[in-house]
C-alpha positions, 0 to 999 in steps of 0.5 A: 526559420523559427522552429515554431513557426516551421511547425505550423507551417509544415502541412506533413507535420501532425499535431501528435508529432508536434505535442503529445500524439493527440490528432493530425491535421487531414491535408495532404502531404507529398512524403511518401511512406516507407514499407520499412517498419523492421526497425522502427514500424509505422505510427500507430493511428491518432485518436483524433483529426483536425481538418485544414479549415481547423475542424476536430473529429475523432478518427474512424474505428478509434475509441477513446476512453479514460481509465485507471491504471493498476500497474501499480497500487498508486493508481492513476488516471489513463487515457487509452486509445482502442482499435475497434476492429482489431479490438487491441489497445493501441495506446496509453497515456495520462488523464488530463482531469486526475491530479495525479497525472497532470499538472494543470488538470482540466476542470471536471465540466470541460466537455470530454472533446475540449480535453483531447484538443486541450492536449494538443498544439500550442497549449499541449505542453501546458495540459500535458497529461502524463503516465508512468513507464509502468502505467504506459506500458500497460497495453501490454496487460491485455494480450500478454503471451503467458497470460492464462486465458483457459481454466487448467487443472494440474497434471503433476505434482503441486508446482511441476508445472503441468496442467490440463484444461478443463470446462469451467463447470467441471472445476466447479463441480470439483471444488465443490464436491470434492473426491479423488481429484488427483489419484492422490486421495480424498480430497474434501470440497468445499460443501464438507469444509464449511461447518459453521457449527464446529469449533476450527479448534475445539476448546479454543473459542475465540477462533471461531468455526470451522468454517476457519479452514478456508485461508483467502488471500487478496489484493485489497488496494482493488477497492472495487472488485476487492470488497466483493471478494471480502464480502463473499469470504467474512460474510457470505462464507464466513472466514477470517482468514482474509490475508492481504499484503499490508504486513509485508507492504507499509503497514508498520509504518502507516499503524505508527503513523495513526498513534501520532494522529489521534488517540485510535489505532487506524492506518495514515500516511502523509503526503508532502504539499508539493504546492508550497513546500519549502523543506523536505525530510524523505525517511528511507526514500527519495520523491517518486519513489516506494509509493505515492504517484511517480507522476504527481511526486515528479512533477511536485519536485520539479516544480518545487525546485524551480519555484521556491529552491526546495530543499531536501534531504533524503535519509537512505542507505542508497543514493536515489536518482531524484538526489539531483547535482546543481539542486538544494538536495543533500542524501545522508547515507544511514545504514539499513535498519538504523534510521531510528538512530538517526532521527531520535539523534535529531530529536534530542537536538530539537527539543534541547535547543528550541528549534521546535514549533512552540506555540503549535505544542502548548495548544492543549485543547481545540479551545486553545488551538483556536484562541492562537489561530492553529487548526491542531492541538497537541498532548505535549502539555498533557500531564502523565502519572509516572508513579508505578505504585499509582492505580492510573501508572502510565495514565494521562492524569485526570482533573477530577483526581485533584478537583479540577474537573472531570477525566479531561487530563491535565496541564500546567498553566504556561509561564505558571510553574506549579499552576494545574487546570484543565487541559480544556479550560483553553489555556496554554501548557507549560511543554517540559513538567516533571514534579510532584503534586498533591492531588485531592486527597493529598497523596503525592504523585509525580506528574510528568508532561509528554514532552518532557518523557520524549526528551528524557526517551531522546537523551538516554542516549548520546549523540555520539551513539547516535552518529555511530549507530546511523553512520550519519554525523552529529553536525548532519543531524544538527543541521536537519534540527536546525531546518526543521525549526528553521521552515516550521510549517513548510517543512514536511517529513516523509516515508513510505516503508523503506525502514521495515525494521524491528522498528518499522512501527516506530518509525512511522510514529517518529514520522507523525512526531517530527511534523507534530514538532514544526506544526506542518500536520495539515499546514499550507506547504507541510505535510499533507493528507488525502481527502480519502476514497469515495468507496461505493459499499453504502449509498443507494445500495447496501453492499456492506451488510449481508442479511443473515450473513456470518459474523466475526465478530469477537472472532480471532484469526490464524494470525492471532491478531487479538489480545492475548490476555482475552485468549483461552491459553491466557485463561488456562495458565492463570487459572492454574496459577502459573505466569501466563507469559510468555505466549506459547507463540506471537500475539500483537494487538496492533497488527497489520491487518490481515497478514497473509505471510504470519496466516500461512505461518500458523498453517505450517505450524498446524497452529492454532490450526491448518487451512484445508482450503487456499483462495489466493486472488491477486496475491503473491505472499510467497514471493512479495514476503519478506522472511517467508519461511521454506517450511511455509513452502513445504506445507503449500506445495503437500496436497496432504497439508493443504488439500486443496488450492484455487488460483485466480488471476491473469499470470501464474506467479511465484505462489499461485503456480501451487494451484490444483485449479487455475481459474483465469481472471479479467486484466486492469484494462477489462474489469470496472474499477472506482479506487483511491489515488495515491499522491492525489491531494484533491478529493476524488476517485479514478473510475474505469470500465472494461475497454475491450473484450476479456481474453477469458473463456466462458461458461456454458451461459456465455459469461467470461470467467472471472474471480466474480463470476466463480464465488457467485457461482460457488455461493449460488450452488452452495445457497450462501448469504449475500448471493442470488435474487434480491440480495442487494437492498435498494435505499428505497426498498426493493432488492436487486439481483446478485447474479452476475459480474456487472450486477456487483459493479453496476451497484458499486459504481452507482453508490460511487456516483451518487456522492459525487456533487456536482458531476457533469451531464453528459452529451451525445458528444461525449458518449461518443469521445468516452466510449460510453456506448461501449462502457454502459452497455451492460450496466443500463439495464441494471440501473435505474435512470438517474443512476445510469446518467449518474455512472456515465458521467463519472466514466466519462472523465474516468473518475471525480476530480475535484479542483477547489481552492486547497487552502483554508489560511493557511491551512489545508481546507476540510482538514478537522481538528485533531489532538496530536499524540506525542504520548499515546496513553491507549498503547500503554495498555497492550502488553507485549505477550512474549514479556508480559510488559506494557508498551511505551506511551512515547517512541522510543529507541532501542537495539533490534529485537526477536519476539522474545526480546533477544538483540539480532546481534546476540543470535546474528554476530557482526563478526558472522554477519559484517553488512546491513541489507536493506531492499527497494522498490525499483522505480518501473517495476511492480507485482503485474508489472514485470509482465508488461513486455516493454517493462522487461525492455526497460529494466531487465535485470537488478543488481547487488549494490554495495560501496566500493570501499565496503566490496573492497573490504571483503575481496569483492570487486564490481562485476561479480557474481555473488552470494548473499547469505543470511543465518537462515533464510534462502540465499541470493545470487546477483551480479555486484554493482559498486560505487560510492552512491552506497552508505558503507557497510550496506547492501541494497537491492532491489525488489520486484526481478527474479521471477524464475517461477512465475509470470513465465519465467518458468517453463510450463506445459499445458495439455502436453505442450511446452511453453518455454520460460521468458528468459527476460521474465526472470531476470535479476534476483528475487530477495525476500526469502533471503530474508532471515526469520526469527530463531527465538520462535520455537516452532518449525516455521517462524517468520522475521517481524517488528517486535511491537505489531507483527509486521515484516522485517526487511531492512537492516538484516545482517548479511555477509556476501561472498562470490557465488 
């Protein structure tokens, strides 16, 4: 019999078995069902069944909602199924209406019934939705056996393990008021920490009030419940000290992405076009891995295979699994930390032989880019003053300086020679110049286009020196060269922070350069960007502004994350006419956003100062950080050093088990969200309401206690800014209560909404098949009408998806005009503080760096240090995800890789326990894994195992009883403290960082590995 047929014959047979576990079909079957379930167990109840006569319905004491996923920060859409009595999640799977998740998503106004039986019989393959192993095992997150649920206090020394519980409100009490918490000594609370009319170092202006000395660390890809946080610490209580993970993250790369987009310094990232696509250059990773969606990248990398024989190349050290045999795939194997190498190898070769997009780059202005049908326009013709005796040295030169126009730049007319105009008189511009002009006083100055200083950047150095720095041929780099120019617009070049170099900065700009040279910014089948969140701060409600709040403004953090000539230290030296460089110790104007390892850095060293007070929520520096210092550990876990410490989150981690409170936080499954996806092209945002019960206590007023519900109540009894009745003001007038958890996100989830076009209206039908009754309960009585039916839409598809056309031509639709930046004038003006130099207008390539310019090869020796180390991301593994019990199941441990001839080399066989061992930083013991899917002289491994301090793989006693650590929590080896830091910063606690903005380094570390 025909398989199908047999399907749709087989009465016993149900639809979830057949397609995607959507519903069963409610006749009778003869089978009997075993009470067996020791190997395998019965299968979980349907959401929905179909009836012999063909009718649906959703299955009794069943809930159905669409959520958000938080397993990882790519964030997607989830369908989840709720058992109601039990109030257990039961099940997880995609969200057929997000991109992300499914391959033909279904049209925002289908009727939420019509989606689940979309999902199944025939047509369930077609509208499959699917989830990552990290977004389907999240059912775990809810009921996890080490969750912390109560408030605990410790009962030892900092980071023994032993806690008591306590009532909410005596941690309240205690963090407020302070006193002999411990029997260790006065410890001050929080009412004699927040002095905002004291300088936090007195002479030193720029770092603002004592208020300064509480540090806050957060997770700030929780768009929703992290604004909140924000807005209580810089507003509200008025600190500065906001750290977050961007540094140690992508950060660099995304920093240097911006200067090869626009003349500001924001943060992008690019994404590829998987619809068109035609030829792919993956820097330091491989599709669907180190960030954007593993379901969408997946999918788009299938597709692109089958339907337009992709090609790819990935540029790593480890050969990926998506490197596939039988495809148009080819893996270079660069070693760690030299990617630069590699790319300015491919540069060179580009820009001598023509392979390039040559009409894209002379579009000198938007007037040209539209006279030649091209959406961008680039600075590759913009004339740069390369006099160093000249007042505009290093400058675009400007058309009124030699009687062309105003402080527009200047180009070469193309074909010309010698003709100069306006950049914007909408002519095209001649790409490689290098001449002396009389300007209009008839001084001569020498001109030189921005091409042309990248071409001289890329030939300082010779192939040859490229190959052997990258390891990669120079006949491989040719090749990329030549498919570059060949697929033009339909190639893409991508990264997402696998090259956290010295360089990681560079690279990011190298990346934005690349698809500047084959004009793919923004193009059908290049490199692509998301339309952007839909964020909730402003709208109906003003969330962004607090009325009396405290400004920042001018304000400089522990990090120094400002400019060191407007610095008090500058002013001093040079008022006493001394150099005042070098710094005393790092500034970077262009730093990662609040950088939460380089902040407890400063707090190690007592400089600028020390934090008496550490809020970390959702953070885990200590472990996530590459080249955290031991001394930053030392000065956490010393009451004396940092008087106090409150945890918030659902786990103990590797940096919150230093806590002197613990306070228990709501699960990514019992909180609201409305964040941005990553991988998403479409506009759109994935929404989310509690699905069950939180597993937190409450306090006295019956609340659950949550980060929210604490930092209100701390702002309430100390009368802070921003909290209480009336602190939200409405677009018409009236203000609205701050009080409680739902009031922050009943208002954040209506401005969400309310820009929304086009949103659904909601039936009785789909409340029931949305769980919108559940959902909504606690957020109608705070919303107006309009708003209420506004938010339940938006819940009821568990966010906005937009599915427009894409394209504008060929072009993606919505996509602005942009000057591309091959030379970057505003980055000349920062100067290095350690050197005093200017920074280059153009990527450049150099020897890896200490922040006092030294080469890591002069402190860190090849003949000490043979191997490159370079870390990843693990496909199934994230910061909550090691929590997930069948994440465990799935990867239990990670390994050493290293090629077999390279293990060789250094008496190593696979199989063993070794030791890695860096200059400075912490060693790591793993288990050996060799083969020939290493670049030589590499080794790689894998971040995200280890945690024998956290997320219970440590023991733990509570109120006198032993909690055992998981043994499957703490597999494998934990790698950042590995990491070496810098040896030229001469204070006691230092860290390893991208020479030009302060980000971490964690590729390309010279290490040596013997057997343990």
């Amino acid at each position: 019999m025909d398989r199908r047929k047999f399907l749709t014959q087989a009465g016993a047979v149900s639809v979830a078995a057949a397609t995607v576990g959507c519903g069963e079909k409610t006749q009778a079957s003869n089978a009997v069902r075993s009470e067996d379930v020791s190997r395998f167990g019965h299968p979980i109840v349907p959401e929905c069944l179909q009836s012999a006569d063909g009718q649906w319905s959703k299955t009794p004491g069943i809930r159905t909602a669409y959520s958000r996923c938080f397993s990882c920060y790519n964030i997607c859409g989830l369908r989840v199924r709720i058992d109601e009595a039990s109030d257990r999640v039961l099940k997880v799977g995609g969200n057929p209406y997000c991109e992300n998740n499914s391959g033909s998503p279904l049209p925002i106004d289908m009727p939420v019934k019509q989606s689940y039986i979309a999902l199944a019989g025939e047509a369930g393959l077609e509208n499959r939705a699917t989830t990552c192993a990290k977004g389907a095992s999240c059912a775990d997150s809810v009921d996890d056996e080490r969750r912390v649920t109560q408030v605990l206090k410790r009962d030892g020394k900092r980071g023994e393990g032993k806690w008591v519980s306590i009532s909410y409100e005596q941690a309240l009490k205690e963090i407020l008021e302070g006193g002999d918490l411990f029997g260790e000594g006065h410890v001050e609370g929080l009412r004699a920490v927040r002095q905002l009319d004291k300088q936090v170092k007195p002479g030193f202006p720029e770092f603002g009030t004592a208020a300064n000395h509480l540090f806050a660390t957060f997770c700030a890809e929780d768009t929703l419940r992290g604004s909140f946080y924000a807005r209580f610490m810089q507003q509200s209580w008025g600190t500065s000290n906001l750290g977050t993970k961007h540094a140690y993250c992508g950060a660099a790369q995304a920093t240097g992405y911006s200067l090869g987009m626009a003349a500001g310094f924001e943060e992008w990232l690019n994404d590829v076009d998987w619809e068109n696509v035609e030829y792919g250059l993956f820097m330091g990773t491989s599709p669907g891995s180190s960030g954007n969606s593993l379901n969408r990248a997946g999918r788009g990398l299938a597709d692109s295979r089958v339907d337009r024989k992709f090609k790819y190349v990935c540029v790593d050290p480890l050969l990926r699994t998506t490197v596939a045999a039988d495809t148009n795939a080819k893996w270079l194997a660069v070693k760690p930390g030299q990617d630069a190498a590699f790319s300015f190898g491919v540069i060179r070769t580009m820009l001598e032989e023509g392979w390039f997009n040559k009409a894209h780059l002379e579009g000198a202005s938007e007037k040209a880019a539209k006279a030649a049908d091209e959406l961008n326009y680039t600075n590759a013709g913009h004339l740069v003053v390369m006099d160093p005796k000249h007042a505009n040295y290093l400058d675009f030169a400007k058309a009124a300086d030699f009687g062309l126009g105003g402080d527009e730049a200047l180009i070469i007319k193309s074909g010309s020679q010698s003709s100069l105009v306006s950049a914007e008189n909408g002519d095209k511009a001649e790409l490689f110049v290098s001449k002396a002009f009389k300007d209009s006083k008839g001084r001569k100055v020498k001109l030189v286009s921005s091409l042309s200083l990248l071409r001289e950047e890329a030939q300082r150095t010779s192939m040859k020196v490229y190959a052997e720095q990258s390891g990669i041929g120079i006949e491989d780099m040719r090749q990329v060269a030549r498919d570059l120019g060949h697929y033009g617009r339909r190639a893409c070049i991508a990264g997402n922070g696998g090259t956290n170099s010295s360089d990681g900065f560079v690279m990011g700009w190298i990346w934005a350069t690349l698809n500047t040279l084959v004009g793919s910014h923004d193009a059908k089948g290049g490199a692509t960007y998301g339309n952007g969140p839909i964020g909730g701060m402003e709208g109906r409600y003003d969330l962004a502004n607090i009325a009396d709040g405290v400004s920042l403004d001018g304000v400089v953090n522990a990090c120094r994350d400002g400019a060191y000539e407007s610095s008090t230290e500058y002013q001093q030296k040079v008022a006493k006419g001394q150099n005042p460089y070098p710094a005393s110790t790092p500034w970077h104007e262009v730093l990662p956003a609040m950088n939460a390892a380089e902040q407890w850095t400063s707090h190690a060293n007592a400089d600028p100062y020390r934090a008496k007070v550490l809020f970390n929520w959702r953070n885990n520096f200590l472990y996530s950080a590459a080249s955290i210092s031991q001394e930053v550990v030392a000065s956490i876990a010393d009451p004396k050093r940092l008087p106090l410490i409150v945890g918030i989150d659902c786990h103990m981690n590797e940096t919150n088990r230093y806590a002197d409170y613990f306070i228990p936080d709501r699960s990514m499954l019992e909180e609201y969200a409305a964040d941005r996806m990553w991988g998403s092209h479409m506009l759109g945002v994935v929404a989310a309401a509690p699905l069950v019960t939180p597993r937190t206590v409450k306090n006295e007023r019956g609340q659950h206690v949550c980060m929210e519900q604490l930092l209100i109540d701390i702002a309430l009894e100390m009368n802070l800014p921003g909290f209480g009745k009336g602190a939200i003001v409405h677009a018409d007038g009236h203000q609205a209560d701050l009080l409680c958890f739902e009031d922050w996100h009943a208002k954040y989830l209506a401005n969400v909404a309310a820009q929304c076009e086009n949103l659904p209206k909601v039936t009785a039908e789909d409340r029931e098949w949305a769980g919108l009754d559940y959902a909504m309960k606690p957020l109608s009585p705070r919303l107006t009408p309009t708003e209420t039916s506004q938010v339940e839409s938006l819940l009821s598809r568990g966010g906005y998806y937009v599915a427009d056309d894409r394209y504008d031509g060929e072009f993606i639709k919505g996509a602005g005009a942009k000057c591309l930046q091959i030379y970057h004038e505003a980055v000349t003006h920062l100067r290095h503080a350690y050197s005093g130099e200017r920074y280059p207008g153009t990527i450049t390539y150099q020897e890896h760096k200490f922040w006092n310019g030294d080469t890591w090869e002069s402190h860190w020796p090849k003949s000490e240090y043979p191997l490159l180390f370079s870390s990843y991301k693990a496909t199934v593994r994230s910061n909550y995800a090691v929590a997930y019990k069948r994440i465990a199941e799935i990867s239990p441990t990670n390994y050493v890789y290293m090629n077999q001839d390279t293990a060789s080399e250094q008496g190593l066989s696979d199989g063993d326990n070794v030791k890695l061992i860096t200059a400075n930083g912490k060693p790591a013991v793993g288990l050996l894994q060799t083969d020939s899917g290493v670049a030589k002289g590499a080794v790689c491994v894998s971040h995200g195992f280890g945690h024998t301090q956290g997320f219970g793989g440590d023991d733990r006693i509570i109120n006198g009883q032993k909690l055992a650590g998981l043994k499957e929590r703490a597999g494998g080896v934990a790698i950042n403290q590995m990491i070496p830091s810098d040896p030229t910063r001469k204070q006691k606690a230092s860290m390893l960082n991208d020479y030009w903005t302060g980000a971490n380094c964690r590729h390309g570390i010279p290490v040596r590995v013997v057997k343990a």
